[in-house]
N, C-alpha and C positions, 0 to 999 in steps of 0.2 A: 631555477626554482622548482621545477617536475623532479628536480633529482631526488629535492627531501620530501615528496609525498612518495616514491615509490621506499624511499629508503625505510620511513614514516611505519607503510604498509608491510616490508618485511618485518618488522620487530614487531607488529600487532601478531602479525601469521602466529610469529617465534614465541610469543607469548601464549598464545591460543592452543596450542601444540604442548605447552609447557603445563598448561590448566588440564588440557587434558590426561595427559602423565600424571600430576599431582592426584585430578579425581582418582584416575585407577585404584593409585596406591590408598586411599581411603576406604574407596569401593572393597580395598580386599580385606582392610584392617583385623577382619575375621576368620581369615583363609588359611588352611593348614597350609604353610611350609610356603609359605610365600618372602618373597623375595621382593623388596621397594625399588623401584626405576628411577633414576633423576636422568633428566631431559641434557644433553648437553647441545651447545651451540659454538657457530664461528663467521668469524664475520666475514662480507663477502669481496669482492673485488673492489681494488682503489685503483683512484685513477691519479698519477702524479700529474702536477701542471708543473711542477718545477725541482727538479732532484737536487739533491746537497752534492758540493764540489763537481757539478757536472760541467761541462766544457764551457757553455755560457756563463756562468758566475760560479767561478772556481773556489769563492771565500765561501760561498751560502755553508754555513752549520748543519742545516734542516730541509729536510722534505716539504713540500708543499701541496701533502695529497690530501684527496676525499674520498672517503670509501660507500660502498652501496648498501648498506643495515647487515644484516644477520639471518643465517639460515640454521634449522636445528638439523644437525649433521648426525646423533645418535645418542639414543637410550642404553645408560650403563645401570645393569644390576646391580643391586649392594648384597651379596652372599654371605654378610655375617648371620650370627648364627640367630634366630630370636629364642624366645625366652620360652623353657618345657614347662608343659603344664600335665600335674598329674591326671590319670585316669582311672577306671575299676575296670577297663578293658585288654587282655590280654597281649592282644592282638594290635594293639596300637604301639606302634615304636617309633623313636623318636635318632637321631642323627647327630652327635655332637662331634663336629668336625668338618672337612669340606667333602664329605663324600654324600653319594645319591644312589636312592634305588634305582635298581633297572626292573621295568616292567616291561610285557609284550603286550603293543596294540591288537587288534585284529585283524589287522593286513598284515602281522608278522613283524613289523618294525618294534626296533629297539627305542624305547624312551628313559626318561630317568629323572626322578621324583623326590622333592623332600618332605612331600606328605606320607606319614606312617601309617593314617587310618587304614590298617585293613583288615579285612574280611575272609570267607569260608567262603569259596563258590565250589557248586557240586559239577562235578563233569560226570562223563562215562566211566571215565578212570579211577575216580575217588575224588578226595575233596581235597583244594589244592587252592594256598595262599593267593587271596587275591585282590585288586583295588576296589573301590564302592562300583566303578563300570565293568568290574566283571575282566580286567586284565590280569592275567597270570603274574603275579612276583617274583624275578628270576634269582635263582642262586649263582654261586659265585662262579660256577658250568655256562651259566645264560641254562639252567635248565628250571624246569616247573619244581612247585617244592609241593608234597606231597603230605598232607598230615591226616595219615590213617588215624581209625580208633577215636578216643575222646581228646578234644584240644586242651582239655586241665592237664593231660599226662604231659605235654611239651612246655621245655621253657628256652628260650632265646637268652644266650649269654652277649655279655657285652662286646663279645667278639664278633658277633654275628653268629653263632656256631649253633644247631638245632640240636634241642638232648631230648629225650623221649625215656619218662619214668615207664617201668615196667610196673603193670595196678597190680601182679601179686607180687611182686617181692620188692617193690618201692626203689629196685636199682634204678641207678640214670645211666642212660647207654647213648655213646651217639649216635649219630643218623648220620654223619659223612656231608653232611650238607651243612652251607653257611648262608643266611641269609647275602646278595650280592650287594655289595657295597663300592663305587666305583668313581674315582675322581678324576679330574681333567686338569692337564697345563694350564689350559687358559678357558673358567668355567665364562668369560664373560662371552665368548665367544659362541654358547649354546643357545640356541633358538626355541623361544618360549611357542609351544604349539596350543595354548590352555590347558581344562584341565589338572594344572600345578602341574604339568609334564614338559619337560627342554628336548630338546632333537642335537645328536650329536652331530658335528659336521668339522669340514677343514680346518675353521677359526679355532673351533673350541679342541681338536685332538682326538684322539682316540681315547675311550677309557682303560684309565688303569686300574686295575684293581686293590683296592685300598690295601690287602694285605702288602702289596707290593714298593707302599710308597714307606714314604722316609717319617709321616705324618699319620698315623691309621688314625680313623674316627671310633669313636667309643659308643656304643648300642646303647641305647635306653629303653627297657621293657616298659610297661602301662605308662609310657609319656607322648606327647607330640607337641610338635613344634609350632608353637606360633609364628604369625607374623611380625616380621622385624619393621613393622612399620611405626614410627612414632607421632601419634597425630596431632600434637603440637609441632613438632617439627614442620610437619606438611602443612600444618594450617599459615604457620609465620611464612613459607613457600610461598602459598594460597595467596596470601596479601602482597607479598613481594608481586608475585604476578601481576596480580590485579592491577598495582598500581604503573609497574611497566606498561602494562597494554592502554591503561588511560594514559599516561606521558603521551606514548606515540599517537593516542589519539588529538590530543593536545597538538602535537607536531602538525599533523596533518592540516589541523583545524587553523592553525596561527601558518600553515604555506598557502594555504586557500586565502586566505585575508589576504596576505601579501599581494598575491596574482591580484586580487581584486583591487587591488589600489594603485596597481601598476595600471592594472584597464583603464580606472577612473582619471587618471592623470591629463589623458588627452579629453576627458569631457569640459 
């Protein structure tokens, strides 16, 4: 009887775990370049009291196990793409495809972004592409992108490619710089650090450089990317939850009784 209140007890955890996954992805509903999480689960150790065709009853068809509830094993990204919304901002670009900025922290590490909002921050050097915190936007070098002069004179091709009009004679020249645009084997495997910034590591690969791949991603000037979250989707989630974690409380509550009536027997 203790089996099904512990069992009870993991699928509430598993559910509570799950709620909270779902808030997030609400929470962000508004987040540039965000990416929705579903919660995944697996259930845990079974214990057989009696195996099919095993030496003792060689005819049995079927197992005769019970297993211990459900543990949530991992949070998988959905990395399609959400939906661009226009801007009157330059400086805001959007990602159509699976590729990501790479930005520099300021401990020097590499991150990589599918929020476009960015900004003019001034250094010593000049004024150089950068995120709302002030992180450099890397080109397709891993180096700083540098936009002398007035920012109306540059425009951002779909390639990523940076042109820069000349104010007296209205030529466009390029600058040799591409905005960095950079994709992974396996994006599920990147590590969300906040922010809207992933951490590259063993699971997720090395980045490749989107010119490189078989799939390049196509630039979007004055757009960004929404969240791919859909909040009816997550609310029908929401309820689903809910009403698992009441089941199992149910469970709990209907093993409790049981013990108690096992007690009362001998009164």
């Amino acid at each position: 009887m203790m089996r099904s209140l512990w069992t009870a007890a993991s699928g509430m955890k598993a559910m509570q775990f799950n709620v909270d996954t779902i808030a997030n992805n609400l929470a962000n509903v508004s987040t540039t370049g965000y990416k929705k999480e579903k919660a995944e689960f697996e259930d845990l150790l079974y214990v057989s009291m009696q195996k099919a065709y095993s030496a003792e009853n060689a005819q049995r068809p079927v197992n005769l196990q019970v297993g211990h509830g459900v543990v949530a094993r991992a949070t998988a990204k959905d990395f399609s793409g959400g939906n661009l919304e226009q801007t009157s901002n330059k400086l805001d670009m959007a990602i159509e495809g699976n590729g990501f900025f790479a930005v520099r922290g300021t401990n020097g590490e590499i991150f990589y972004t599918r929020d476009g909002s960015f900004k003019v921050a001034m250094t010593d050097d000049g004024k150089i592409l950068a995120t709302s915190k002030g992180y450099p936007v890397l080109d397709q070098d891993g180096l700083e992108i540098y936009l002398d002069g007035d920012i109306a004179n540059y425009d951002f091709q779909p390639s990523g490619e940076i042109i820069v009009r000349d104010p007296d004679t209205g030529v466009s020249l390029p600058t040799g710089q591409y905005i960095g645009i950079f994709q992974f084997e396996n994006p599920q495997g990147l590590e969300a650090v906040g922010g809207n910034m992933f951490r590259s590591n063993t699971a997720s690969g090395e980045p490749i450089p989107d010119s490189e791949t078989n799939n390049p991603s196509i630039l979007h000037n004055y757009f960004l990317e929404a969240s791919n979250v859909q909040v009816v989707e997550e609310m029908v989630k929401l309820i689903t939850a809910q009403r698992a974690y009441e089941l199992n409380s149910k469970a709990i509550t209907t093993s409790d009784e049981m013990l108690q009536t096992a007690n009362n027997i001998r009164r």
